[in-house]
Backbone as CSV, one residue per row, in Angstrom:
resi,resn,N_x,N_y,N_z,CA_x,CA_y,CA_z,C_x,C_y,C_z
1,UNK,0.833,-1.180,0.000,0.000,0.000,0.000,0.883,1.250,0.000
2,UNK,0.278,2.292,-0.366,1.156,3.514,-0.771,1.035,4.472,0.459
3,UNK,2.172,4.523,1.203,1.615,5.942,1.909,1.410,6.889,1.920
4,UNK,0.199,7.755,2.943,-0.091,8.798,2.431,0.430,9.779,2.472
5,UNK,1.790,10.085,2.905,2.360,11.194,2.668,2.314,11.610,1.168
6,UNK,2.887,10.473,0.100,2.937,10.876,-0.858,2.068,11.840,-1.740
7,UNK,0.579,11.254,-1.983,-0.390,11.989,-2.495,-0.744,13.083,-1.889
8,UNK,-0.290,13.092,-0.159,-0.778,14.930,0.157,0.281,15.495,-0.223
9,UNK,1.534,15.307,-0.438,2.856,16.139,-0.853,2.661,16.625,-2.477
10,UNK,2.132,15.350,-3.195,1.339,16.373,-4.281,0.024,17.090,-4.738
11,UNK,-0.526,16.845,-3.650,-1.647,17.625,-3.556,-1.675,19.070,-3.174
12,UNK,-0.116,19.186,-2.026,0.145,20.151,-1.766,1.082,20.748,-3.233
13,UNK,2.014,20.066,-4.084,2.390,21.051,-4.973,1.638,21.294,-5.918
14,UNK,-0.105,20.785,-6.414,-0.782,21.381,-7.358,-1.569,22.013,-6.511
15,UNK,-1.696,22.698,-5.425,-2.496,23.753,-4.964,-1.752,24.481,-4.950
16,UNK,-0.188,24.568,-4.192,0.588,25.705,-4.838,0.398,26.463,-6.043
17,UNK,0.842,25.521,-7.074,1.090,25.497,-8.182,-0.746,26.722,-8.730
18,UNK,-1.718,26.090,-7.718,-2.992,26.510,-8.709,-2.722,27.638,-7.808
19,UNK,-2.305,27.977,-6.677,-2.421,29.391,-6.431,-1.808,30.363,-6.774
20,UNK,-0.379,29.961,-7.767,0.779,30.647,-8.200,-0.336,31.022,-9.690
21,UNK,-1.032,30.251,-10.075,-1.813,30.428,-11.637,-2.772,31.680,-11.483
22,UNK,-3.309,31.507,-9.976,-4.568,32.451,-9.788,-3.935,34.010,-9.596
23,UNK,-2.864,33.792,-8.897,-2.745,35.616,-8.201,-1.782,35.571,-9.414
24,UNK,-0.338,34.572,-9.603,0.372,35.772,-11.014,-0.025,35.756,-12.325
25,UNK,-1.274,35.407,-12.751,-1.982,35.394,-14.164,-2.646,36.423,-14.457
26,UNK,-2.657,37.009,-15.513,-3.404,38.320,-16.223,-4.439,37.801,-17.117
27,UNK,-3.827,36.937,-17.711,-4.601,35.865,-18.143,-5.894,35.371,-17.914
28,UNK,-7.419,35.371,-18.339,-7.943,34.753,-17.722,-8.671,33.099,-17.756
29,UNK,-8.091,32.416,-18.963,-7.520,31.723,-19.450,-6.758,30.070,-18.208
30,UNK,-5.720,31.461,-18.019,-4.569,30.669,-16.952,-5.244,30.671,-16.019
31,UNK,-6.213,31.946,-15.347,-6.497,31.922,-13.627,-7.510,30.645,-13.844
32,UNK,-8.407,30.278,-14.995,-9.084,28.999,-14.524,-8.502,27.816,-14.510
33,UNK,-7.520,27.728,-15.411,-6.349,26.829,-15.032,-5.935,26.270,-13.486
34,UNK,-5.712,27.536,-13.361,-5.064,27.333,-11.553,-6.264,27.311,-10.833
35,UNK,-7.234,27.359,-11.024,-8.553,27.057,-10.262,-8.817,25.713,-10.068
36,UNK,-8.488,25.292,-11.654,-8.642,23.648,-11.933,-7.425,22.722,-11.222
37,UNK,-6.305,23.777,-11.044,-5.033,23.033,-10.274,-5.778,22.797,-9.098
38,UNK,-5.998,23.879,-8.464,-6.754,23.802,-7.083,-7.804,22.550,-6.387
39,UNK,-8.937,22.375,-7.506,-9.951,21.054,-7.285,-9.310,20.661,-8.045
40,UNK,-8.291,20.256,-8.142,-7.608,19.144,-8.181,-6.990,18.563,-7.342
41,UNK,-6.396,19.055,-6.687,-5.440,19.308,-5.318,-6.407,18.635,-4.250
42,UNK,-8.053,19.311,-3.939,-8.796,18.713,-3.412,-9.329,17.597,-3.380
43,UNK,-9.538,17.051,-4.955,-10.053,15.935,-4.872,-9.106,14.612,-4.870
44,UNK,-7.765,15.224,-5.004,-6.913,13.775,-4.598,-6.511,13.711,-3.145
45,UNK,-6.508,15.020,-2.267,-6.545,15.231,-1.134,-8.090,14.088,-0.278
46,UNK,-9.229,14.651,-1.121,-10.569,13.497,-0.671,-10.221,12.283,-0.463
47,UNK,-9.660,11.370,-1.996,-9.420,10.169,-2.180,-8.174,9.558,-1.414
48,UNK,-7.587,10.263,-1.139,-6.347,9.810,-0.166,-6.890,9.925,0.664
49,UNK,-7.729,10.607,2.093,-8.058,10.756,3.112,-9.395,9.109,2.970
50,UNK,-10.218,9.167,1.649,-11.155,7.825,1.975,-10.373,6.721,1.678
51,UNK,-9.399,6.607,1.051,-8.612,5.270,0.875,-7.527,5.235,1.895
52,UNK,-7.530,5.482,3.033,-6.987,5.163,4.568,-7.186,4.244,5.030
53,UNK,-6.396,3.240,5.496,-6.985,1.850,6.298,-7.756,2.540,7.837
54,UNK,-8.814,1.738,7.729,-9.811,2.312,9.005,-10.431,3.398,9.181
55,UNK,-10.735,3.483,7.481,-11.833,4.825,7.428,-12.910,4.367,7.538
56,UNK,-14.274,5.271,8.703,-15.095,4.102,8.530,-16.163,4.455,7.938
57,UNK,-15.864,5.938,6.706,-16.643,6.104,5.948,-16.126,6.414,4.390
58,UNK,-16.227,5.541,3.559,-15.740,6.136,2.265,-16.432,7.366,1.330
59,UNK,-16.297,8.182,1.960,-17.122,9.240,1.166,-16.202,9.971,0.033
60,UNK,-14.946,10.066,0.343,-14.139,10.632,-0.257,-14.415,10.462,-1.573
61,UNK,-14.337,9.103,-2.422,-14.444,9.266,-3.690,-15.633,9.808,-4.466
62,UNK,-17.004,9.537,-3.193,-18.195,10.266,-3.827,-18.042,11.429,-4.008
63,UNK,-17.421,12.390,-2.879,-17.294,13.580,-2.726,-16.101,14.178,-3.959
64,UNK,-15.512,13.708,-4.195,-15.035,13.978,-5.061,-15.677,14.001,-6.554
65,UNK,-16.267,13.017,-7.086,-17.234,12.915,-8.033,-18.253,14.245,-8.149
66,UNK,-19.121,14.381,-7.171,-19.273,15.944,-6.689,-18.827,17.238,-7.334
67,UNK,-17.350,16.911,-6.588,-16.455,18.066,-6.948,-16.161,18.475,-8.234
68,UNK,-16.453,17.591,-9.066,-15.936,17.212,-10.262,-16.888,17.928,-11.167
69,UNK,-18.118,17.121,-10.719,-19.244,18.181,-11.300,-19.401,19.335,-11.516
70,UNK,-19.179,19.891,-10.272,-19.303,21.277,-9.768,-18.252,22.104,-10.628
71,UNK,-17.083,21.690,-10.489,-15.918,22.322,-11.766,-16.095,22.179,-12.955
72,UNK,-16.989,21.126,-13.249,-17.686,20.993,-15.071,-18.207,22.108,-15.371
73,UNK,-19.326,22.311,-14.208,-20.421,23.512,-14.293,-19.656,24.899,-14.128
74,UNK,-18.809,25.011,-13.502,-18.547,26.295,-13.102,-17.219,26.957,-14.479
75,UNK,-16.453,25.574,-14.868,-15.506,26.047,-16.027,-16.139,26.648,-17.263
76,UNK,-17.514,26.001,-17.357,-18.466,26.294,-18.654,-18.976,28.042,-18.588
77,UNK,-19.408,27.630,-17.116,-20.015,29.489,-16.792,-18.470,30.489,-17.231
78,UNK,-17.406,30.035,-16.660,-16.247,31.094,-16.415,-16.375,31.082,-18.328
79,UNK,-15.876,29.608,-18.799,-15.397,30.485,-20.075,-16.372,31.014,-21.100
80,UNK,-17.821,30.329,-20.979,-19.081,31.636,-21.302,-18.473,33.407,-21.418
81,UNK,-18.414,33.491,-20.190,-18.633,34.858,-19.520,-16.645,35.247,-20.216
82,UNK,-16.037,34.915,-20.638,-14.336,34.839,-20.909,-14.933,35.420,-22.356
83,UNK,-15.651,34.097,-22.946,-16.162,34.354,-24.796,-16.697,35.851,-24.874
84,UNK,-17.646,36.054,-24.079,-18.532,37.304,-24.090,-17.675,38.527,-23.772
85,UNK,-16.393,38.556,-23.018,-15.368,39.002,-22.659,-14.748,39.431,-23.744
86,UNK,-13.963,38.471,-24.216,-13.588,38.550,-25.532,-13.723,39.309,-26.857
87,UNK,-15.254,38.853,-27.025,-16.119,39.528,-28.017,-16.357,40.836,-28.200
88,UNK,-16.467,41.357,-26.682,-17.252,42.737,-26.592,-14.966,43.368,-26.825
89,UNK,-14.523,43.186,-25.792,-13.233,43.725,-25.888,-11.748,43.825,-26.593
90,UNK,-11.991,42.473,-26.836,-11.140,42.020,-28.123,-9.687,41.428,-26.966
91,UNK,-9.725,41.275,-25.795,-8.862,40.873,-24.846,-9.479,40.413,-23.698
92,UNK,-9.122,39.356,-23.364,-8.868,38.865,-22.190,-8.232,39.123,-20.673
93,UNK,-7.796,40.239,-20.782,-6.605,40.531,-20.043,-7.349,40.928,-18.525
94,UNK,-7.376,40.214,-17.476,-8.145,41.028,-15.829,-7.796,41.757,-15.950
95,UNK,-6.789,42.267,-16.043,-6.688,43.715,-15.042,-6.977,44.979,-16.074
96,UNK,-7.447,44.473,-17.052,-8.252,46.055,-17.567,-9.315,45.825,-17.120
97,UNK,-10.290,46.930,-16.861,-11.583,46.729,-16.142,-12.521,46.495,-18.065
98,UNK,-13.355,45.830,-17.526,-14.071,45.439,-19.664,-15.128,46.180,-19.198
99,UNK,-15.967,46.511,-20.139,-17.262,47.458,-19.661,-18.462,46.078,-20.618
100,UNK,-19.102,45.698,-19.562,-20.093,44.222,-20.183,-21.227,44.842,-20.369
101,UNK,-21.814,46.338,-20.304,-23.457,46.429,-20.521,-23.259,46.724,-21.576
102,UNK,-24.811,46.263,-21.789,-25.826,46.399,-23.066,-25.608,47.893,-23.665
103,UNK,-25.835,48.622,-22.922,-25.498,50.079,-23.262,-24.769,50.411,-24.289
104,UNK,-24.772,51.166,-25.173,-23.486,51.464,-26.914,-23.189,52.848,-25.849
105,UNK,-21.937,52.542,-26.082,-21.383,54.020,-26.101,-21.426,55.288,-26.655
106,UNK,-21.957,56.170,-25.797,-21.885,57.475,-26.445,-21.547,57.837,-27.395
107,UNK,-21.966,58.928,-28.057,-21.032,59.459,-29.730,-20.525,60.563,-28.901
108,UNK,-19.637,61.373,-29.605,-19.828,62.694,-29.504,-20.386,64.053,-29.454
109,UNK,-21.912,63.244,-30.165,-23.427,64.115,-30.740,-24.161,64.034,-29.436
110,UNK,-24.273,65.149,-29.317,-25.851,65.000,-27.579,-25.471,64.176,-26.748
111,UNK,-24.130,64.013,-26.814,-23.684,63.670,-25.111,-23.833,64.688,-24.129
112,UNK,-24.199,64.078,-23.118,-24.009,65.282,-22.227,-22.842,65.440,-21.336
């Protein structure tokens, strides 16, 4: 049997790793990347904690399955809302602020 140091030692370097994606990325692209490092990190963190001799509940791998879901659903919303991003701005980039309403921009005519 494998011990568990191993799988939390890499569980701990892809949560690093997903938190190094989230704060130094401009990218938004990369920050879901490192999001995905992250539940990743978690769900082998789950499965190592339910595959313990004398666990006396295996939930881990359900819970993970779960997790899994939940990052299906939520990668689809992020890169939705990334496309629409895109479209309206022609970049991706966070740290410009994008302007997402419906609203057309002013002309120069009868602005006030």
């Amino acid at each position: 049997m494998i011990h568990l140091s191993l799988p939390s030692a890499l569980a701990a370097l892809l949560a690093g790793l997903g938190v190094y994606g989230v704060l130094a990325r401009r990218n938004a692209v990369l920050v879901l990347i490192g999001v995905e490092l992250i539940l990743n990190a978690a769900n082998l963190l789950l499965v190592t904690a339910g595959s313990r001799p004398g666990a006396p509940l295996s939930a881990g791998p359900v819970i993970t399955l779960l997790v899994i879901t939940i990052a299906a659903a939520e990668i689809t919303v992020a890169l939705a809302i990334i496309l629409v991003m895109f479209r309206r701005t022609g970049h991706i980039d966070l740290t410009a602020v994008p302007d997402l309403s419906d609203e057309p921009e002013p002309t120069g005519e009868g602005a006030p």
